[in-house]
C-alpha positions in Angstrom: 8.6 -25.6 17.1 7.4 -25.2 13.3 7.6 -21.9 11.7 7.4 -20.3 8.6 10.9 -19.0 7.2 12.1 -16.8 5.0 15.9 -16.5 4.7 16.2 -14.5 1.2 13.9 -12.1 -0.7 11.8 -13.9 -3.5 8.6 -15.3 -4.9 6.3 -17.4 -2.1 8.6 -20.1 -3.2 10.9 -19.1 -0.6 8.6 -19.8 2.5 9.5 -23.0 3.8 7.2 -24.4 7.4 10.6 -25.9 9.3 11.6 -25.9 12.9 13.2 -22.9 14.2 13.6 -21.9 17.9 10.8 -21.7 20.4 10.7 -17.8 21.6 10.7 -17.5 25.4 9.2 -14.7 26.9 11.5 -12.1 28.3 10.3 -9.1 30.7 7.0 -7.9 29.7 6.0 -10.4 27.0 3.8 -13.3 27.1 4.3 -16.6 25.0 1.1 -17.0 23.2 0.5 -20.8 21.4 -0.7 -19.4 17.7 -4.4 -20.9 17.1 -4.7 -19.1 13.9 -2.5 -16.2 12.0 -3.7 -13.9 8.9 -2.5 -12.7 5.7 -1.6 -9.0 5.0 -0.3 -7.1 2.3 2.8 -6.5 4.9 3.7 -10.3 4.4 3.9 -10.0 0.4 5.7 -7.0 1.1 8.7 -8.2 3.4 8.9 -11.0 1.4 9.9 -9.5 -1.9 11.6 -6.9 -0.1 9.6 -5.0 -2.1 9.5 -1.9 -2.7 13.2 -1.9 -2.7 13.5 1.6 -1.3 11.9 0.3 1.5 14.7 -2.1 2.4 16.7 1.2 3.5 13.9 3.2 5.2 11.7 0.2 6.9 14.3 0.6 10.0 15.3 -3.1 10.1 12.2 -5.0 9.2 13.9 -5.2 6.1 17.5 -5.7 5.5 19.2 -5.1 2.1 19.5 -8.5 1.2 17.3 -10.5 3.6 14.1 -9.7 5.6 15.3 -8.6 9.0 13.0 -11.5 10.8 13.2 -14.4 9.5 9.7 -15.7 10.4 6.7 -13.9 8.3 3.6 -13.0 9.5 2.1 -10.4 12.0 -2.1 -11.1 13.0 -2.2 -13.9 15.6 -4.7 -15.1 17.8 -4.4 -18.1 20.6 -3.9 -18.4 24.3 -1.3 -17.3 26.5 1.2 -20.3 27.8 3.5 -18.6 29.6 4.7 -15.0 30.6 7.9 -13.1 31.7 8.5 -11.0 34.3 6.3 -7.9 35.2 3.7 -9.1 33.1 0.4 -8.1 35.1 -2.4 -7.9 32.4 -2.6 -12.0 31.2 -1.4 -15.0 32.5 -1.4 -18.6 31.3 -4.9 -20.2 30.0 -5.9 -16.2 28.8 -7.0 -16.4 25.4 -5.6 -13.1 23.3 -5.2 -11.9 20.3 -2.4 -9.2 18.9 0.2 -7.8 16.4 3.7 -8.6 16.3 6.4 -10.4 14.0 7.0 -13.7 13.3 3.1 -14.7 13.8 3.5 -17.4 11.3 4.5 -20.0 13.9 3.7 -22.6 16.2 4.5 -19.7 18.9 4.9 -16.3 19.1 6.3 -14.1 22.4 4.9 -10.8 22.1 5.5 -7.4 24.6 2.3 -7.3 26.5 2.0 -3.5 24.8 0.6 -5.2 21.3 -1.5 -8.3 23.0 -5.3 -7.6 24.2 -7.8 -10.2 25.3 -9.5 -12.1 22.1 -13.4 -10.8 21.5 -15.6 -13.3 23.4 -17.7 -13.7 20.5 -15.3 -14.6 17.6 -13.6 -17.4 16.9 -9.6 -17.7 16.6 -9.7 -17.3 12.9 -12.3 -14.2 12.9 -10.1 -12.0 15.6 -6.7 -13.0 14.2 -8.4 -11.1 10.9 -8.4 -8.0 13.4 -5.4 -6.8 14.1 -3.6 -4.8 11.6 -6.6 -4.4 9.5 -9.1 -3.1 11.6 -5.7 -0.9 13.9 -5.8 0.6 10.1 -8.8 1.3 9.6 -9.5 2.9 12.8 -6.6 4.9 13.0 -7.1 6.2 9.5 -10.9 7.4 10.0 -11.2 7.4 13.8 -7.4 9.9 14.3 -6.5 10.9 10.9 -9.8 11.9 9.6 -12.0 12.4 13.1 -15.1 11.2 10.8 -18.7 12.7 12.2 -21.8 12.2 11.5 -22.7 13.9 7.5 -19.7 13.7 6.2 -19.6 12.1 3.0 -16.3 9.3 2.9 -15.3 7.4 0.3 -13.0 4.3 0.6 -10.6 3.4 -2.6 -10.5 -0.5 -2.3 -13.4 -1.1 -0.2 -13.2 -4.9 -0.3 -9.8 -5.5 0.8 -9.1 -6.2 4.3 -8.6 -3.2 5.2 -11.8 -2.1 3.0 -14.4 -3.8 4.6 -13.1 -2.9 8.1 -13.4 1.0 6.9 -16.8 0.5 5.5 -18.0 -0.6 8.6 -16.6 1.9 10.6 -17.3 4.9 9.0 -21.0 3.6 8.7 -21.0 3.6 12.7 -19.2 6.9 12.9 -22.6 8.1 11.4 -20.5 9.1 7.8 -22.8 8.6 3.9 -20.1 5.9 2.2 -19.3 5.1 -0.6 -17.4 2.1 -1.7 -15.2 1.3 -4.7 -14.7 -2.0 -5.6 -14.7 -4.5 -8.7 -17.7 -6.0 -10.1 -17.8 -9.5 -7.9 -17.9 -7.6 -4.8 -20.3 -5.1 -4.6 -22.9 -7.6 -2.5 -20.2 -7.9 -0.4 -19.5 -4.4 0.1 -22.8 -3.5 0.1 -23.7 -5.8 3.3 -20.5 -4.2 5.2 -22.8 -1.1 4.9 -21.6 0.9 1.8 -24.3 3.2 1.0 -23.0 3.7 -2.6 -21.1 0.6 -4.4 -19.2 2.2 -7.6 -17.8 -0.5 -9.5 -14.4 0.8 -10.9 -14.6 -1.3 -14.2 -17.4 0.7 -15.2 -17.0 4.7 -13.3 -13.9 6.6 -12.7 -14.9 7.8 -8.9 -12.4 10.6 -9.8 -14.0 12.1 -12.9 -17.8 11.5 -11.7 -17.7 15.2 -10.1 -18.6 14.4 -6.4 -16.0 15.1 -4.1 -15.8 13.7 -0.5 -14.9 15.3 2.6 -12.4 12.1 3.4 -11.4 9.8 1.2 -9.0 6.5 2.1 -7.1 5.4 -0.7 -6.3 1.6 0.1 -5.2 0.8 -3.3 -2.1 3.2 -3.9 -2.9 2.5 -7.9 -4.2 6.2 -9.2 -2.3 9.4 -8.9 -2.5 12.0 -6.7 -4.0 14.4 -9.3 -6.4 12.3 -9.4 -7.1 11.4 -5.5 -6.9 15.2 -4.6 -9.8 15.6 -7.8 -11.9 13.3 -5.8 -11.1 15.4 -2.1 -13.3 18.2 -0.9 -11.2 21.9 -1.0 -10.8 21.4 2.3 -11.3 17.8 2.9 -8.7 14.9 3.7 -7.3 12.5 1.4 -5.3 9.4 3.5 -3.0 7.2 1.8 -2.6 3.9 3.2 -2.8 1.9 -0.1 0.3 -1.2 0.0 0.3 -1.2 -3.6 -0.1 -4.1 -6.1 2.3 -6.7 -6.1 4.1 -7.3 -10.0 7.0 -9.3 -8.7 9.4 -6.5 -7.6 9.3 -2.3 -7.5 12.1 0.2 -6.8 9.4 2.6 -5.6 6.2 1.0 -5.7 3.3 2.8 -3.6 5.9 4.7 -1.7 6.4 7.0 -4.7 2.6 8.3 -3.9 3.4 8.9 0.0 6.1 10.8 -1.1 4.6 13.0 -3.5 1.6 13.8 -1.0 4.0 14.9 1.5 5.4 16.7 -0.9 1.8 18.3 -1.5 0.6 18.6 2.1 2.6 21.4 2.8 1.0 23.7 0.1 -2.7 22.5 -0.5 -5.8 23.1 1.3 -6.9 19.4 1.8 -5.2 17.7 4.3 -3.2 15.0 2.5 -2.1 12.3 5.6 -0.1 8.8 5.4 -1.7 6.5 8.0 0.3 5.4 10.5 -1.1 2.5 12.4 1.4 1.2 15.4 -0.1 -1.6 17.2 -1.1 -0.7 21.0 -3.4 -2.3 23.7 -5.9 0.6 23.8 -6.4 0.0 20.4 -6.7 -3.5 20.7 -9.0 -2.6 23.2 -11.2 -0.7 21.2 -11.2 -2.7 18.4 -12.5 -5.7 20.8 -15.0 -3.6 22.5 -16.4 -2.5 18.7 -15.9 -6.3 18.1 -18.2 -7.3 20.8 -20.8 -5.0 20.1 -21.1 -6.2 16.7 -20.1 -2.8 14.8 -17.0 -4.6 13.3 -17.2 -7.8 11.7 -14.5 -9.9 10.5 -14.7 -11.4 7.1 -13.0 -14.3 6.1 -12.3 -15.0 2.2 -10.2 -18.4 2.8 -8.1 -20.3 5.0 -5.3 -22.5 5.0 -3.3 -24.7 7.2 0.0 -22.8 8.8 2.4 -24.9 6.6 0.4 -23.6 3.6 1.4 -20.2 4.3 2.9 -20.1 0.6 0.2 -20.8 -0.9 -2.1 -18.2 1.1 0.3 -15.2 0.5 0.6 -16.3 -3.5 -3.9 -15.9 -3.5 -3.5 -12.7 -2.3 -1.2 -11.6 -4.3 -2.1 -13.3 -7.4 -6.0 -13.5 -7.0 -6.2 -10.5 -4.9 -8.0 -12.0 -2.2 -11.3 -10.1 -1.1 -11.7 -9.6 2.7 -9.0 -11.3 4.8 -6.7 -14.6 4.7 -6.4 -16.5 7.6 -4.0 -19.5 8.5 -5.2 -22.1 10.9 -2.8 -24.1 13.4 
């Protein structure tokens, strides 16, 4: 099979589509044929190996020299071919969606775990934008932040992938939100449900004098002075912003996690990194809110799978509004 490779840290110049081995599925994973993958921050990330402290904490998804998996890619969504033993869940002919490694390929073999069925109402494309985004998003306003009804949540890159997914959510969860994004994309915003669009070319959402009960920093680009400025006393502030990518960090976004841990053990506010593991209940979930029409994918553009290179380089370069997605 075709996948996209990655043998040494660099520039989307070092993606090449070639053939590699075709996975096959051990106990408890399924074989799924790839009808569509998307772009993530994660993908810029393991490719630059950047930051580079995070090639000696990421626990072997990066190596020191090299990315610790040589195929890129996460988001997939396609249909089960075949599965290994003690699978129970899906067999062949099921069509799924999931999160796992080295999505950027013709195939994929996943652990059942991370693999749910695909939304019956979106297409490939629109439910392989899903997975890590909207696991994000959820986990960060759903378990971090246990958003209710009058609470007033603000979201720190609200057109982002990520963004648009926590817009919507926290609209459902019955929250007043407000969204901060750049000039071009406050329609866009806006029609996720935002109920306040503040363009951050023209207002500093830190120095306006309104605090928030939560707010989601997806951006990791202001400091956490600032951030905890923009947090109610006792409110909660999640970081969860992958940074910006300049071509290579020693610290890069990791140096705010690590000051608001820092800072969590002495303030009021609740200062939280979220931590979104991919799981079938939240697959689940996802795909039940997916259904029901309270999430709904966005796609900005799409490429072919062997254009992987190019995709990654618009999001980094561009920064791509709403989600990526590569088509097989």
């Amino acid at each position: 099979m075709k996948a996209i490779v990655s043998d040494r840290y660099g520039s989307p110049d070092v993606l090449a589509w070639r053939d590699v081995p075709q996975p096959v599925p051990r106990e408890g994973e399924v074989l799924v044929r790839v009808r569509a993958a998307s772009v993530n921050a994660r993908d810029w990330h393991v490719m630059r190996g950047d930051p580079y402290l995070a090639r000696v904490m990421s626990g072997g998804m990066m190596g020191l020299r090299r990315p610790g998996q040589p195929v890129r890619g996460t988001d997939f969504a396609g249909e089960v071919v075949a599965v290994g033993r003690g699978v129970t869940r899906l067999a062949p002919g099921s069509t799924v969606y999931g999160e796992c490694d080295a999505a950027f390929a013709e195939f994929v073999s996943a652990p059942q775990e991370v693999v749910d069925l695909k939304p019956a109402n979106l297409s490939f494309e629109e439910a392989a934008a899903l997975p890590l985004a909207a696991n994000t998003a959820l986990v960060a306003l759903r378990d971090n932040a246990s958003v209710r009804p009058g609470q007033r949540v603000l979201i720190n890159g609200a057109s982002g992938g990520v963004g648009l997914f926590a817009v919507q959510l926290a609209r459902a969860y019955g929250a007043t939100v407000t969204a901060v994004c750049s000039t071009r994309n406050i329609e866009l915003v806006r029609e996720a449900g935002a109920h306040e669009v503040l363009d951050y070319t023209r207002t500093d959402f830190t120095r306006t004098g309104t605090r928030y009960d939560v707010v989601v920093d997806l951006v990791a680009n202001r400091s956490l002075r600032d951030l905890r400025r923009a947090t109610a006393p006792r409110g909660t502030l999640l970081l969860a912003g992958g940074g910006v990518s300049k071509g290579g960090s020693v610290v890069g976004p990791m140096g705010l996690v690590i000051s608001g841990a820092a800072a969590s053990k002495l303030a009021r506010q609740r200062i939280a990194l979220v931590e979104s593991k991919p799981s079938v209940a939240n697959l689940a979930a996802i795909r039940e809110l997916a259904e029901s029409g309270v999430l709904r994918p966005v796609i900005d553009r799409t490429y072919p799978m062997e254009k992987a290179a190019e995709a990654i380089r618009y999001l980094e370069v561009e920064h791509a509004r709403a989600k990526v997605v590569l088509t097989a």
